[in-house]
PATIVEX-708323 format. One record per residue (C-alpha): residue in one letter; chain; x, y, z. Coordinates in Angstrom, 2 decimals. Example, Ala and Ser with C-alpha at 12.3 -4.5 7.8 and 13.67 -1.06 7.14 Angstrom:
BEGIN
R|A|A|12.30|-4.50|7.80
R|S|A|13.67|-1.06|7.14
***
This chain:
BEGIN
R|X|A|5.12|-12.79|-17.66
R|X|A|6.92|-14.02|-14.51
R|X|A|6.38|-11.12|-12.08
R|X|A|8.24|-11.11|-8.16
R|X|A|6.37|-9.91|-6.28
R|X|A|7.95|-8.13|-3.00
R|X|A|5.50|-7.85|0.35
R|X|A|2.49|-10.45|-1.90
R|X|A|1.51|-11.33|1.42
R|X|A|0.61|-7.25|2.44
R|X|A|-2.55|-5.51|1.72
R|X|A|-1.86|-4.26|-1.28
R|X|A|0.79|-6.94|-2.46
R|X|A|-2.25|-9.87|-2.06
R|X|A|-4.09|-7.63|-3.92
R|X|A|-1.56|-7.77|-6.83
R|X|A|-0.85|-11.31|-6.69
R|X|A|-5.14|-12.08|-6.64
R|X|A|-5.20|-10.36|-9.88
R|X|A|-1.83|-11.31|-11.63
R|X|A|-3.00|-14.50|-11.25
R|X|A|-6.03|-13.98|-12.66
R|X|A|-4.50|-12.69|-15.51
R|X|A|-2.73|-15.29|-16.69
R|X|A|0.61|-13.95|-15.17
R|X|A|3.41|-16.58|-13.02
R|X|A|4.09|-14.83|-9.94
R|X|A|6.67|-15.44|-6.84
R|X|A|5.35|-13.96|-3.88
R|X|A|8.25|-13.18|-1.42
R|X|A|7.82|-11.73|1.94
R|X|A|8.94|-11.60|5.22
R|X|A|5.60|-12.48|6.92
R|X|A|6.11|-9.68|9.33
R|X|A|3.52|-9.06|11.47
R|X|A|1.49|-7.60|8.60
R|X|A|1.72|-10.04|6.25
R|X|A|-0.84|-12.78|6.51
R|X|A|-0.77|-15.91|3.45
R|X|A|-4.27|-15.96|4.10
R|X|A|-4.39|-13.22|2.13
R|X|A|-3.40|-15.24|-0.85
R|X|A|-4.93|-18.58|-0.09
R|X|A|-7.22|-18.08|-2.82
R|X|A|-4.59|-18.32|-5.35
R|X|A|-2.01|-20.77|-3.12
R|X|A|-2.48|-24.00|-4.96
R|X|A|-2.40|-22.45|-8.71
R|X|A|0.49|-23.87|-10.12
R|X|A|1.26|-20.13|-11.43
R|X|A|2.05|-19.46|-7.55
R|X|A|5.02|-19.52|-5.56
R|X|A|6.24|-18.57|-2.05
R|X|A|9.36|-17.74|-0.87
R|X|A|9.53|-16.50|3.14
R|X|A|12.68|-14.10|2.63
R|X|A|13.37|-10.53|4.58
R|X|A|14.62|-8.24|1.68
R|X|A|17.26|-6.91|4.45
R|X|A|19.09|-9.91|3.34
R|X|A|20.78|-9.90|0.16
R|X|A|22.27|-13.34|-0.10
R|X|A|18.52|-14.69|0.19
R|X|A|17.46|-12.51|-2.87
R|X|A|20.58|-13.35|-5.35
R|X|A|19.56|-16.89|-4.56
R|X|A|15.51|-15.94|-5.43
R|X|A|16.60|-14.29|-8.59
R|X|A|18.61|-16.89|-9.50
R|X|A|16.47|-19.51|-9.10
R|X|A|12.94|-18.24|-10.41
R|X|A|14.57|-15.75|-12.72
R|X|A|11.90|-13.34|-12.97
R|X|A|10.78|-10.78|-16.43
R|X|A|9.48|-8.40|-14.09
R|X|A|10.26|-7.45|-10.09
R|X|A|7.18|-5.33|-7.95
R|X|A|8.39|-4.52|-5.23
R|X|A|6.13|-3.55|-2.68
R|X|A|7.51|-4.68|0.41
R|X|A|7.77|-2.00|3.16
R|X|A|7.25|-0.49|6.39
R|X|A|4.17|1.47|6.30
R|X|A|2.22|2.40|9.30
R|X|A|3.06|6.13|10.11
R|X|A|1.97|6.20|13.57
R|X|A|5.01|2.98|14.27
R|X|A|7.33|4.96|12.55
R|X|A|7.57|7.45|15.26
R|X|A|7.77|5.22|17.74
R|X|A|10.27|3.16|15.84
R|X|A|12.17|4.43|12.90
R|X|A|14.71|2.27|12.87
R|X|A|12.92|-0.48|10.87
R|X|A|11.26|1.78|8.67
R|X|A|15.35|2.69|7.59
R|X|A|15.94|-0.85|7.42
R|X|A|13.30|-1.90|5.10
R|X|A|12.11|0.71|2.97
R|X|A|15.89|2.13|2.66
R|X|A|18.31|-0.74|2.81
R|X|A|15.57|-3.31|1.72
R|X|A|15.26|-1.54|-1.54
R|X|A|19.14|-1.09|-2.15
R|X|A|19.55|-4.58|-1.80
R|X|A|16.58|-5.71|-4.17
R|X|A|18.06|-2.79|-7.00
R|X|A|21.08|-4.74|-6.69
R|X|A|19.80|-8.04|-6.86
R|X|A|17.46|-6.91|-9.56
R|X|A|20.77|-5.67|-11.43
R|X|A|22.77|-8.35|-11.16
R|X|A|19.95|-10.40|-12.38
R|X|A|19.05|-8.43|-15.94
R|X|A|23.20|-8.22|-16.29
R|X|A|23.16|-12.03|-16.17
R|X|A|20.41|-12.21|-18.23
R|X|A|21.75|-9.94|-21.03
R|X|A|19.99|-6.91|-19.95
R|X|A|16.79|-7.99|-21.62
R|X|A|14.93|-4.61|-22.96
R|X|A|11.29|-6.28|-21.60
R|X|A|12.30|-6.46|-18.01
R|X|A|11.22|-4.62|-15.14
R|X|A|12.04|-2.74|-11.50
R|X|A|8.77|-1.70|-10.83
R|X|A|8.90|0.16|-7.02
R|X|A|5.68|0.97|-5.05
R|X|A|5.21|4.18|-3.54
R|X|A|3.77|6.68|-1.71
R|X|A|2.08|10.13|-1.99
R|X|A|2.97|10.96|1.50
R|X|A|6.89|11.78|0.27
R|X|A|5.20|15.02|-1.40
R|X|A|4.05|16.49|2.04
R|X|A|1.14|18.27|2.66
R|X|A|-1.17|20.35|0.79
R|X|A|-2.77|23.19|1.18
R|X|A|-6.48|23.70|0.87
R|X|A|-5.83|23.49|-3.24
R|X|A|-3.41|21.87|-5.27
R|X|A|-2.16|18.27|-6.59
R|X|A|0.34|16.36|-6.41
R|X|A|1.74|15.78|-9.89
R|X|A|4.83|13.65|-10.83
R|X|A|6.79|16.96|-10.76
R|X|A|5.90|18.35|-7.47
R|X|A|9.40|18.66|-5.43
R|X|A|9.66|15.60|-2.04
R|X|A|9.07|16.88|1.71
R|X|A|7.93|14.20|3.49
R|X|A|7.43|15.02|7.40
R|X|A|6.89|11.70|9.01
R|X|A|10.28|8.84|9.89
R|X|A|7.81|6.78|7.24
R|X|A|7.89|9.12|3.85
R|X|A|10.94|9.90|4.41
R|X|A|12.16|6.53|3.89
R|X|A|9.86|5.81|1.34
R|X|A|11.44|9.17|-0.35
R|X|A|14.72|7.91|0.38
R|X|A|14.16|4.78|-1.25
R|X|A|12.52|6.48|-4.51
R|X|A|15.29|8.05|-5.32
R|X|A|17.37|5.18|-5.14
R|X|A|15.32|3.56|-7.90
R|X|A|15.76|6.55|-10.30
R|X|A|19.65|6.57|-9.23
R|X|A|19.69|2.96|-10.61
R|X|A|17.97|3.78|-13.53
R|X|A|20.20|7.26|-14.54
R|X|A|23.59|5.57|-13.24
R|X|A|23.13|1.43|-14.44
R|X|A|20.37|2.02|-16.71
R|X|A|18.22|-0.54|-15.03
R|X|A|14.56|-0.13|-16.61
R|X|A|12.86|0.90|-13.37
R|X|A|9.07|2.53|-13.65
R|X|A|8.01|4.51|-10.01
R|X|A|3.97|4.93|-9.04
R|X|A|3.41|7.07|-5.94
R|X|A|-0.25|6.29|-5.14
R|X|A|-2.77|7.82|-2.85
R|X|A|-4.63|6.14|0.45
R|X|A|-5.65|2.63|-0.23
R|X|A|-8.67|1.01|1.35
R|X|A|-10.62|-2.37|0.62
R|X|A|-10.54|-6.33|1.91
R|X|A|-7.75|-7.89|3.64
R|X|A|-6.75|-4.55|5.09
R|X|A|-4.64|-5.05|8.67
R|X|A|-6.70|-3.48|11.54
R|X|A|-4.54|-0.83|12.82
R|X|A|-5.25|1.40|9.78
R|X|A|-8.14|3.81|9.42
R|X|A|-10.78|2.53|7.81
R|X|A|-10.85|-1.01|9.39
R|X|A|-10.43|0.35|12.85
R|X|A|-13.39|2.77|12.38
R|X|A|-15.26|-0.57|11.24
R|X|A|-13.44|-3.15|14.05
R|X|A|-13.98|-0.38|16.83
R|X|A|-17.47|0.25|15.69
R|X|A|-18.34|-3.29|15.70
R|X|A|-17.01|-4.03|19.29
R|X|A|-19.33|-1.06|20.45
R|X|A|-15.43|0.71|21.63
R|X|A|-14.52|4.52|20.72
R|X|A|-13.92|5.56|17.40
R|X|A|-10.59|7.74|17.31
R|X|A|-10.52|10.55|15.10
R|X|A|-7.12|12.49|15.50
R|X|A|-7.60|16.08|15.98
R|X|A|-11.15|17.08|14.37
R|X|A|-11.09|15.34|11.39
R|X|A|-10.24|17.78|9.31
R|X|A|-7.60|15.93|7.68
R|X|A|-8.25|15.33|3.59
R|X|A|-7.26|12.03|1.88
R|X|A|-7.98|10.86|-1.28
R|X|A|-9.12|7.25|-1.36
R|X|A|-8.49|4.32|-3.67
R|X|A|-9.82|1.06|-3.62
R|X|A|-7.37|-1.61|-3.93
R|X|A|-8.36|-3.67|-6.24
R|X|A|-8.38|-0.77|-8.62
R|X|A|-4.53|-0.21|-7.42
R|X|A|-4.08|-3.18|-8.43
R|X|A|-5.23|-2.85|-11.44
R|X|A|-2.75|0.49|-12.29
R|X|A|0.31|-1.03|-10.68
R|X|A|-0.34|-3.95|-13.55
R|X|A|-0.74|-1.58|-16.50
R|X|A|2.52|0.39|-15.03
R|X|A|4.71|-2.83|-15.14
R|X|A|3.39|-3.92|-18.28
R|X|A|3.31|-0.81|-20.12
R|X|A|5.14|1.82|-17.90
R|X|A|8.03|3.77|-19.68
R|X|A|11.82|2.80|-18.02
R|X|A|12.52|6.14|-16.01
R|X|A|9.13|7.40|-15.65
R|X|A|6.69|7.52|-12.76
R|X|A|2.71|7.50|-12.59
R|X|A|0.80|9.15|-9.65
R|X|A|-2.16|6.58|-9.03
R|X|A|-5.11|8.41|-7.47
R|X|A|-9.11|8.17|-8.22
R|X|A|-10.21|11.89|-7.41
R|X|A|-11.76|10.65|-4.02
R|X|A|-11.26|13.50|-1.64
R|X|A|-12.34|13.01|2.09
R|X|A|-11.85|14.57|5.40
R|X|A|-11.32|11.68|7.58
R|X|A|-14.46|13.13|9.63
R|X|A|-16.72|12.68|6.59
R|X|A|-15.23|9.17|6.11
R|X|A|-16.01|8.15|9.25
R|X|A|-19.77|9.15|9.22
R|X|A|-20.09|7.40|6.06
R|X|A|-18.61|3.93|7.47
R|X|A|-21.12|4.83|10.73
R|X|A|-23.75|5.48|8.30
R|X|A|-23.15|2.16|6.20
R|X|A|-22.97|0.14|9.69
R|X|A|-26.23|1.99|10.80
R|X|A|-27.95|0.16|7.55
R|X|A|-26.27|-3.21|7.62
R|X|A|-25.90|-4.25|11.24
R|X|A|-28.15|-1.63|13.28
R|X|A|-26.92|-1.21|16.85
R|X|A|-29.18|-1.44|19.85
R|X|A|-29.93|2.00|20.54
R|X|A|-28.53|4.87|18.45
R|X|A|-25.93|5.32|15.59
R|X|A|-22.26|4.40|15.20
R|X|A|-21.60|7.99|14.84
R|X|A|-22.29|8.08|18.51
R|X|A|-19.21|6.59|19.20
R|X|A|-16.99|8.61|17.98
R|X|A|-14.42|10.40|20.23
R|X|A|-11.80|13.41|19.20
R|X|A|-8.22|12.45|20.57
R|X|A|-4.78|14.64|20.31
R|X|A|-3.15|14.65|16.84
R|X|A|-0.49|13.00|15.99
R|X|A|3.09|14.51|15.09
R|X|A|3.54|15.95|12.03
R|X|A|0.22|14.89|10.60
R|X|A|-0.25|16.13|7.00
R|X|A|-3.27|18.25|6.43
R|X|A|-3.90|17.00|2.94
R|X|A|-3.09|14.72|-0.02
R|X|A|-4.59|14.72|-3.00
R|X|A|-3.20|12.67|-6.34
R|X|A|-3.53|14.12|-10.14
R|X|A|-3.84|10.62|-11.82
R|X|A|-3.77|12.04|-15.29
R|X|A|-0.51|11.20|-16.96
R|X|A|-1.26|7.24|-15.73
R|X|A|-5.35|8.07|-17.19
R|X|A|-3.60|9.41|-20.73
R|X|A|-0.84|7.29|-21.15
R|X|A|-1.61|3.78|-19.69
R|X|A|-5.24|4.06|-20.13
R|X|A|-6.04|3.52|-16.52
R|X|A|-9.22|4.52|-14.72
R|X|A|-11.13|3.81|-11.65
R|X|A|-14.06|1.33|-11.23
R|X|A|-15.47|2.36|-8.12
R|X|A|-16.25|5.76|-6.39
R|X|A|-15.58|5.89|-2.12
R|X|A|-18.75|5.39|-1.28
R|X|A|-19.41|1.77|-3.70
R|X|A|-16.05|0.80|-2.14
R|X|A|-16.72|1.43|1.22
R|X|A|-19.84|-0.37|1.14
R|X|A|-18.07|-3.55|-0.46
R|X|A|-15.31|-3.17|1.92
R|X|A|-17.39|-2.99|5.76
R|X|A|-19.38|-6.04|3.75
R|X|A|-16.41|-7.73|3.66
R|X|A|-15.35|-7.72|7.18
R|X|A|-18.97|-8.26|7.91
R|X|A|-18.46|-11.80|6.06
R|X|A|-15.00|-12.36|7.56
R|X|A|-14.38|-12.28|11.25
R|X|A|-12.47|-15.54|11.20
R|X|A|-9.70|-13.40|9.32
R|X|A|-9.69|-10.33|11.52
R|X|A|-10.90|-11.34|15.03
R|X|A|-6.48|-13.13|15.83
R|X|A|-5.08|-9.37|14.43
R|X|A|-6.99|-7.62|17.24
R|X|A|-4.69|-9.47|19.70
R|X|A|-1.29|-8.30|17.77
R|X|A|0.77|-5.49|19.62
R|X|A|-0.20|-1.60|18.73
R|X|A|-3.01|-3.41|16.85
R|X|A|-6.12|-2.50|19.59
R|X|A|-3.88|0.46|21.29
R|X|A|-2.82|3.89|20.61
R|X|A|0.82|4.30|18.94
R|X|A|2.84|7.14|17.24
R|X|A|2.52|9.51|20.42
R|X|A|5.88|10.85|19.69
***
């Protein structure tokens, strides 16, 4: 299978391109190289002939009929997106760019593409979401693929916006498009400004460890590479119309998550005197921060056959080893704007 592969260079777009590649798959990585997306991520898999690279911004539609045209692909994933909450508040308006226009314009070239092709019944629009366009939960409760959208954040609701173009496309042009709304990822190659790595960065550089609020937020985790490994089984075997929730049962209150990265940290590179955990520092919340998400992975489980191959606390420890073993990756992000300071203050 030839599979396109929007945002390859991201964090969770190398991930998918590592492992189509691996299995046996022809992928064209296109992205933007924003200040997020980092070909070193895929250097592994660079000089496979399998590979290719195209540096296009999905805001620009000539650019993609061109793509389509030239590498016509069986299958499009299209991950490429906005994502960081906290810089959607700051600045929306590229979140509506990407996430909303970006993805009209691929549906279209996607379209145009399967029309050409003589609307071949194999083919795929797989789109790449999120679980924050459910909202927040309450102390009980999961999201399910029926649970109604209310996303509070300039982010989900562009991501929301954008799923709902996909299943337009598929109930107005019957374009075979297959949705997965997945929970917090975590793992290698994962840009500094999120969570986890900051806890790990911050830690490392002996600097305060942010925690918004108390910490009482829940997530539930999932390691990447085990993302990966559903969004593959939903574009090979996904039913056209249908979505999959991707989640691994990982529940965590961002205070407990933190500990466990001190702890981890405390074992593998003690500090002088004391624990990570000393470093730790409450700030102010941010705006409309989401008490808690938490995925019910069962139709993907069932139907696709999918499970997890880690639990949090194997991943965690494989992913601070990891930027234990790589400082020549992350050590240039730290100097990238919003990257070492606070944003999202509303």
């Amino acid at each position: 299978m030839k599979i396109l592969v929007t945002g390859g260079a991201g964090f969770i777009g190398s991930a998918v391109v590592r492992l189509a590649i691996a299995r046996g798959h022809e992928v064209v990585n296109l992205d933007a190289l924003t200040y997020a997306g980092r070909l070193e991520n895929v250097a592994s898999v660079a000089d496979d002939p399998r590979y290719r690279f195209e540096q296009v911004d999905i805001r620009d539609r000539a650019e993609l009929g061109r793509v389509f045209a030239q590498h016509k692909p069986d299958a499009v994933m299209h991950l490429a997106a906005e994502s960081h909450v906290d810089r959607s508040i700051d600045g929306p308006g590229d979140f509506i760019e990407t996430n909303i226009i970006g993805t009209y314009n691929m549906l279209e070239a996607a379209r145009t593409h399967w029309i050409g092709e003589g609307r071949p019944e194999g083919f795929r629009f797989h789109h790449i979401s999120t679980d924050e366009v459910f909202g927040s939960l309450g102390e009980t409760g999961l999201f399910t693929e029926e649970t109604p959208y209310d996303p509070r954040s300039p982010y989900s609701a562009s991501k929301a916006s954008s799923d709902h173009l996909v299943r337009a496309w598929f109930h107005t042009y019957g374009l075979p498009v297959v949705l997965t709304n997945c929970s917090n990822n975590y793992g290698a190659f994962h840009f500094p400004e999120k969570l986890i790595p900051k806890v790990i960065l911050n830690a490392l550089h002996e600097r305060a460890i942010p925690v918004y609020g108390q910490g009482l937020n829940v997530r539930d985790w999932l390691y990447v590479d085990d993302h990966a490994d559903a969004l593959l089984l939903a574009v090979e075997k996904g039913e056209p119309g249908r979505s999959y929730n991707v989640g691994g049962h990982n529940e965590r209150r961002n205070i407990d998550l933190v500990h466990a990265i001190c702890d981890i940290l405390d074992d593998k590179r003690p500090r002088g005197t004391g624990s990570y955990r000393d470093l730790i520092a409450f700030v102010e919340d941010r705006p409309g921060h989401d008490a808690r998400y938490a995925i019910d992975p069962d139709r993907i489980m069932e139907e696709l056959g999918w499970r997890p191959s880690v639990t949090v606390e194997q991943g965690l420890e494989k992913t601070v080893q990891w930027y234990l073993d790589n400082p020549d990756w992350w050590q240039p992000l730290l100097e990238i704007d919003g990257v070492g300071t606070r944003v999202g203050t509303g």
